[in-house]
C-alpha positions, -999 to +999 in steps of 0.1 A: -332+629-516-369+637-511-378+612-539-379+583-517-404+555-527-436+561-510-462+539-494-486+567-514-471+551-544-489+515-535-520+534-533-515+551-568-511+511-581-541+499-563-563+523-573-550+524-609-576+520-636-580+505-670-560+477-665-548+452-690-526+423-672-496+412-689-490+379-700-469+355-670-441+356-687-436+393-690-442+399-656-400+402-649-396+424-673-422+448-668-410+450-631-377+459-647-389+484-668-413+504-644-382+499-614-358+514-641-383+543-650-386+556-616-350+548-610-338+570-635-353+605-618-342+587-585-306+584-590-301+616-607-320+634-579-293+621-558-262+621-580-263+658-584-259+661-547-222+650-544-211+664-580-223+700-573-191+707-558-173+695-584-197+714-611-192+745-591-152+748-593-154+733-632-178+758-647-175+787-617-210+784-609-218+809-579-237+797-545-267+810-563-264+793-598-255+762-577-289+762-559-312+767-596-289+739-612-299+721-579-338+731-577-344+734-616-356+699-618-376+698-584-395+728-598-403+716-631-410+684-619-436+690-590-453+717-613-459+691-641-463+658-623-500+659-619-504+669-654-481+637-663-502+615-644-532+626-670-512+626-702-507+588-690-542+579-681-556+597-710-528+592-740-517+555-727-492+550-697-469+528-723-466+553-744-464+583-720-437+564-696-416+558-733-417+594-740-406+603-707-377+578-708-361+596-740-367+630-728-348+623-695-319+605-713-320+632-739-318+659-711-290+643-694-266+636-721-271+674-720-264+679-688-232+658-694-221+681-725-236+712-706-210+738-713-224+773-689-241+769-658-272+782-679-271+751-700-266+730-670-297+744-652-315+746-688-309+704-691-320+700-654-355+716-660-355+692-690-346+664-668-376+676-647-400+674-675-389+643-684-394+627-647-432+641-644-442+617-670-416+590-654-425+594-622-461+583-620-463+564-656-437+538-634-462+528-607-487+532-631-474+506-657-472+481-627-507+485-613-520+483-648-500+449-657-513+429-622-541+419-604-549+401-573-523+384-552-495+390-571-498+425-580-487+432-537-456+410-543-450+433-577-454+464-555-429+455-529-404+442-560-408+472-580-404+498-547-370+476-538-352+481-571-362+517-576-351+522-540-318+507-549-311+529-578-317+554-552-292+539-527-265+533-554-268+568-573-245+587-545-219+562-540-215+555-579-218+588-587-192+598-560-164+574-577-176+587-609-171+621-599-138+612-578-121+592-608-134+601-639-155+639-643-190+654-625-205+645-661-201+611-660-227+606-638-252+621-660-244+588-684-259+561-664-295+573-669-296+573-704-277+536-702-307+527-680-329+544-706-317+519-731-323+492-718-361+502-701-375+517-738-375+487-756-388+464-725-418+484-721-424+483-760-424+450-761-433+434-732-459+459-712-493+465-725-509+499-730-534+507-704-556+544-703-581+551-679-615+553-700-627+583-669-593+607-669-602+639-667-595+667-693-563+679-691-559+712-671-532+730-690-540+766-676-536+757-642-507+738-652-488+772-665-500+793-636-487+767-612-451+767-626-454+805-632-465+808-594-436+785-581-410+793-607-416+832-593-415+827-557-383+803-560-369+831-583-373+856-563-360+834-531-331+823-548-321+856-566-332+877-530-297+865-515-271+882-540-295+910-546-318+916-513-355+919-512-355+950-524-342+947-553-373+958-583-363+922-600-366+906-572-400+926-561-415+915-593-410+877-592-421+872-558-454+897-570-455+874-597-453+842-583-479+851-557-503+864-582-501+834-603-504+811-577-534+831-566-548+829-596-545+792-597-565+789-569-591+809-583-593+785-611-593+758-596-622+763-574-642+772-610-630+750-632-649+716-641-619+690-641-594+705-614-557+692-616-560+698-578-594+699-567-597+720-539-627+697-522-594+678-508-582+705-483-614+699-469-598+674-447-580+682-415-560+652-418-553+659-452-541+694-444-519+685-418-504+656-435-494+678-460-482+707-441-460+682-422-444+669-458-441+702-467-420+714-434-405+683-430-393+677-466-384+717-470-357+707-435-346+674-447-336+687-484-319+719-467-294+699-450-284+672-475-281+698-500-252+714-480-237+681-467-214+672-499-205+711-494-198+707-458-179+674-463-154+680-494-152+717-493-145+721-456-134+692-441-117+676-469-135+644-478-134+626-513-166+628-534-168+591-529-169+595-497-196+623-494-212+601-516-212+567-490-229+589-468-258+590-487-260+553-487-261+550-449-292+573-449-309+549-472-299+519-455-318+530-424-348+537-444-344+500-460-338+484-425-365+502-403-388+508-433-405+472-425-412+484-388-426+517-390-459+498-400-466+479-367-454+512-351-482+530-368-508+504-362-498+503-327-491+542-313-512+559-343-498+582-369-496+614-344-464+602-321-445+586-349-443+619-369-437+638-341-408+616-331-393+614-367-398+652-369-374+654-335-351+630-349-341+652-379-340+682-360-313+659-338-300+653-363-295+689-378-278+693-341-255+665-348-245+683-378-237+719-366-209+700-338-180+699-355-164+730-360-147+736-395-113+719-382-123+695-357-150+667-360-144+629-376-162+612-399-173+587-377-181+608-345-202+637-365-211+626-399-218+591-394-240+594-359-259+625-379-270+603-409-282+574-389-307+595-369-315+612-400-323+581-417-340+568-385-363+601-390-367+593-425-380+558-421-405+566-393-421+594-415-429+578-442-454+551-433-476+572-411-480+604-433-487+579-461-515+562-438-533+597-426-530+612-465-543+581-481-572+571-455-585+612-454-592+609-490-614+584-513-602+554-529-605+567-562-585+599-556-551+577-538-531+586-568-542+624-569-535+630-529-500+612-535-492+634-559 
C-alpha cells in the first residue's frame, strides 16, 4: 500500500529531460499507457495483500514464507529503481517502460502458475524487477510527451488513473480470490500489459536524456546484497533467533555490504545516490519520517487481511473493500492537504498525520479476537488511517523536493 502516487512523482515529470512531445492526437493514449504502466506494480502491490491468506492455506506457506512472498518484490524493487530510472534516461524510456511491461506480465503469469512457496517468492522478486523499470519509465514517458500548460492537466490525469488501479486492485482481487482462486488475481496485470505494450509502441515517442549518468551497477549489487541480508536475517531471526550462525551471517552481511555502498558512493564519479544530498537537514528528516512512517503503515495493512478473514471471519472480498476505504480518503482529502501545507507549514501536518496512524493502530488493537464489528473497529480504523495517509503525502513531498535542486527532483523522489 506504500506505492501510493506521489506529489514527488510531478516533480520527476517536470524536471524530465530530453523531451520529444507527442503528436495531439496521441496524447489519450499515451496517458493510458503511462497510467497502465504504473498501475500494473500498483495493483499487484495491493492484490497480494488480501490473497496471502488464501496463498498461505493453498501452498502451506509458513508466517515466515508468507512475509518473503510479501517483501520479495519491495526488496527487489527499491534496490533497482534508481538504476531503472538510468536504463530509461540512457537506453530510451519507450523502450525501457516496454521491457518492463513484459517482464512484469511474464513474472506474474508465474506467480499465477507458481507451484511452492519458493516459486511464488521467486516470481515476486521478478515482479519487482520488472516494476523498477515501470515505475519511474511511467511518469517519465508523460513528462517527456508534454510541455507547457497541458503537461499539469496530463500529470493530474495520469496520477488519477494509476491511483484507481490502486483503489480497484483490493476489492477485485478480493472477489477474485473469494470466487474464483488467489491466482486469479495475478492475470489482470498481464491483461493490462496487453493492451499498454502496443500503445506505447505506437503512439509514445522515445525520449533519452542526452546528460544521464553512467550506470552505477556496483553500487547497484551491494545495495540489494546489503538489503537482501538485513531483511534475511530479520525475517529468518523469528523461526530461528538471532543467534542462530545463518542468521549472524546475513545480518553481517547485509551491514557490510551496505557499508560498503557507502564507501563507494562517496568515491565514485556518477553516484546512483550521491551522498551530497544528505547534506540537507530537511532532506534527512523528510526521509527519516517516510522511512518510520512507511515501515508503521505497511506493518499494519500487512496483518489486516490476516486479522480480518483468519480471526474474525470476513470474506476476502470483504478484507479487500477495506482497502478501498483507505484510498478513498486519500482521493477525497488529497486536494486539501495542499492549502494545509501552504498555510500551517510542512512540520504540524506530519506530525498530525504521524498521530493519526498511530490512532489508528489503537483503533485496531480494540476488538478482541471475538468481539468487535466491522463497522465499530475496522471501518473507524481505516478512515483515520487514510486521513493520516492523505495529510502525509503533500508536505513530505514539499520539504524533500524544495531541499534539493531542480535538476535532482526525480533522484530525491526516488
Amino acid at each position: 500500500m506504500a506505492a501510493v502516487v506521489q506529489p514527488c512523482d510531478a516533480g520527476v515529470i517536470r524536471s524530465t529531460q530530453g523531451s520529444t512531445p507527442c503528436q495531439p492526437s496521441s496524447r489519450p493514449r499515451v496517458i493510458a499507457a503511462a497510467s497502465l504502466g504504473s498501475g500494473m506494480a500498483f495493483l499487484d502491490s495491493t492484490v497480494l495483500n488480501v490473497a496471502l491468506p488464501a496463498v498461505q492455506t493453498d501452498l502451506d506457506v509458513s508466517a515466515r514464507e508468507a512475509q518473503w512472498v510479501y517483501g520479495a518484490f519491495a526488496l527487489v524493487l527499491a534496490a533497482f529503481l534508481l538504476i531503472g530510472g538510468s536504463l530509461g534516461d540512457r537506453y530510451g524510456r519507450r523502450r525501457v517502460f516496454a521491457l518492463g511491461a513484459v517482464i512484469f506480465a511474464a513474472a506474474s503469469v508465474w506467480c499465477a502458475l507458481a507451484p511452492s512457496s519458493g516459486q511464488l517468492v521467486a516470481a515476486r522478486a521478478a515482479q519487482g524487477a520488472g516494476g523498477a523499470l515501470l515505475v519511474p519509465a511511467s511518469p517519465a514517458i508523460v513528462g517527456a510527451s508534454f510541455e507547457g500548460t497541458i503537461r499539469a492537466k496530463a500529470i493530474g490525469a495520469w496520477a488519477a488513473l494509476s491511483g484507481t488501479a490502486m483503489a480497484v486492485g483490493p476489492v477485485l482481487g478480493g472477489w477474485l480470490v473469494e470466487e474464483v482462486s488467489w491466482r486469479a488475481p495475478f492475470m489482470i496485470t498481464p491483461a493490462m500489459a496487453v493492451v499498454a505494450i502496443p500503445i506505447v509502441l505506437r503512439h509514445v515517442p522515445e525520449s533519452r536524456d542526452p546528460g544521464a549518468y553512467r550506470l552505477d551497477l556496483v553500487g547497484a549489487v551491494l545495495a540489494t546484497s546489503g538489503l537482501g541480508g538485513l531483511v534475511y536475517g530479520l525475517i529468518e531471526a523469528s523461526a530461528s533467533g538471532f543467534g542462530d550462525p545463518v542468521v549472524l551471517a546475513a545480518l553481517i552481511l547485509g551491514a557490510g555490504a551496505i557499508s560498503a555502498f557507502v564507501v563507494l558512493e562517496r568515491r565514485t564519479k556518477d553516484p546512483m545516490v550521491p551522498l551530497s544530498l544528505f547534506r540537507s537537514r530537511d532532506f534527512d528528516g523528510a526521509t527519516l519520517v517516510t522511512l518510520l512512517f512507511y515501515m508503521a503503515l505497511t506493518g499494519s495493512l500487512y496483518f489486516l487481511p490476516f486479522l480480518m478473514m483468519q480471526i474474525h471471519g470476513y470474506s476476502a472480498f470483504v478484507a479487500g473493500s477495506v482497502f478501498l476505504l483507505f484510498v478513498a480518503m486519500s482521493f477525497l482529502q488529497g486536494p486539501l492537504s495542499g492549502p494545509v501545507c501552504a498555510r500551517f507549514g510542512a512540520k504540524p501536518p506530519l506530525v498530525v498525520a504521524s498521530l493519526a496512524i498511530a490512532v489508528g493502530f489503537l483503533l485496531f488493537a480494540l476488538p478482541g479476537v471475538e468481539g468487535g464489528s466491522y463497522w465499530t473497529s475496522f471501518f473507524p480504523a481505516m478512515v483515520v488511517q487514510g486521513f493520516g495517509m492523505a495529510l502525509h503525502i503533500t508536505p513530505l513531498a514539499t520539504v524533500t523536493l524544495r531541499s534539493v535542486k531542480r535538476e535532482r527532483s526525480g533522484l530525491a523522489s526516488g
